[in-house]
C-alpha positions in Angstrom: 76.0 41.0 287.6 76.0 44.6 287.4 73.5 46.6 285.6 75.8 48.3 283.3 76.5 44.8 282.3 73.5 43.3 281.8 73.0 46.6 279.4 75.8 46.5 277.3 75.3 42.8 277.0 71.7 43.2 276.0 72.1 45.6 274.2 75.0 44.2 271.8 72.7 41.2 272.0 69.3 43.0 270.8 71.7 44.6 267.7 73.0 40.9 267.0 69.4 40.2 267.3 68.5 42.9 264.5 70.6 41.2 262.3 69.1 37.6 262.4 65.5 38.6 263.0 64.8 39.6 259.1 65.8 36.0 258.6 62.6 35.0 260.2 60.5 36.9 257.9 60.1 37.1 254.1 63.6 37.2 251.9 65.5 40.5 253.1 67.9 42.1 251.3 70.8 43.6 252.8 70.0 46.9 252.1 66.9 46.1 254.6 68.9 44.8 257.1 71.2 47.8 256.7 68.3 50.2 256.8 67.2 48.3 260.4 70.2 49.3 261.9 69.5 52.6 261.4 66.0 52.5 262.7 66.4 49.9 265.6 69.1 50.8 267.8 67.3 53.3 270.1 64.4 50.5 271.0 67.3 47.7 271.5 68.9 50.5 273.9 65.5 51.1 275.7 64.6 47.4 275.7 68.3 46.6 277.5 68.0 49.4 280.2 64.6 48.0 280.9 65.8 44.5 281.3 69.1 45.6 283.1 67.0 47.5 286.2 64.7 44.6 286.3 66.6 42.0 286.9 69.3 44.0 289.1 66.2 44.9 291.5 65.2 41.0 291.5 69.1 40.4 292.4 68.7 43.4 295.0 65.2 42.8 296.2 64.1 38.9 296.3 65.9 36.3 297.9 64.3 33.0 296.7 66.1 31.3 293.4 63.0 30.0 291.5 61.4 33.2 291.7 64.4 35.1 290.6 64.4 33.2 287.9 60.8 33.2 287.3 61.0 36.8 287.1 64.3 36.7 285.0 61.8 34.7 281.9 59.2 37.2 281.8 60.5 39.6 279.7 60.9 36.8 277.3 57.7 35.6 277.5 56.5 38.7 277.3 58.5 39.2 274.0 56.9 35.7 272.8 53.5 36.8 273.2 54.6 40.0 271.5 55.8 38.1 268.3 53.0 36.2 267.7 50.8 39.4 266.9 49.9 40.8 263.6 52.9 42.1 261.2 53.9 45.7 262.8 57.3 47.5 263.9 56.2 45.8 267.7 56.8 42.6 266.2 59.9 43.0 265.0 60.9 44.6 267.6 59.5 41.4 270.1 61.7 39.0 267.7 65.1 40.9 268.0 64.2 41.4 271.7 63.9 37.6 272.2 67.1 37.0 270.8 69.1 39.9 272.4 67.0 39.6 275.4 66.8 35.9 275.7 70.3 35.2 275.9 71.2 38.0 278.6 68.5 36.8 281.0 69.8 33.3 280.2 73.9 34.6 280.9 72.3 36.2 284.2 70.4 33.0 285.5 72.9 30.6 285.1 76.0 33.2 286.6 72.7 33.8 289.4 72.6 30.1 290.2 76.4 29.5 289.3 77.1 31.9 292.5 74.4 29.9 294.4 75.6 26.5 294.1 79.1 27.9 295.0 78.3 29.2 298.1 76.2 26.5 299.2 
């Protein structure tokens, strides 16, 4: 996949993700979630370039599958780790990431081992 993809998929991802995380936490009103939007577009947009050049320089640089897709779940483990800490803007930022995140490196392992097993 290309990196512009991977960010505008990640990125529309992370803003879905801004939208679902406050579900996880305490009863948010709307005006919250609203006021979230406003706040957490610029991290979701840093968090999605991020993600986009790492995992198009694992495409460009390594050759073995598993360890592309090794290095295709750390992010999200990292983001897991992340979410488990103590109530702050990091955390909420970890759980949208995990959503938004998640999926993309989950769309660019199975295309990444789609294109494998068709050349093969």
């Amino acid at each position: 996949m290309e990196r512009r993809t991977i960010i505008i998929i990640g990125f529309l991802f992370c803003l879905i993700g801004i939208f679902i995380a406050p579900l996880f936490y305490k009863n948010t009103q709307y005006g919250e979630i609203f006021f979230l939007l406003i706040i957490y577009p610029i991290p979701a947009l840093i968090l999605a370039i991020l993600n986009g050049f790492l995992l198009r320089f694992t495409e460009l640089k390594t050759q073995n599958l598993i360890l592309k897709i090794g290095i295709g779940l750390i992010p999200i483990l990292v983001m897991i780790f992340l979410a488990f800490g103590k109530e702050s803007p990091i955390q909420f930022i970890a759980t949208f990431g995990i959503i938004g995140i998640g999926i993309t490196n989950l769309i660019w392992i199975s295309k990444l081992t789609k294109n494998v097993l068709t050349t093969n």
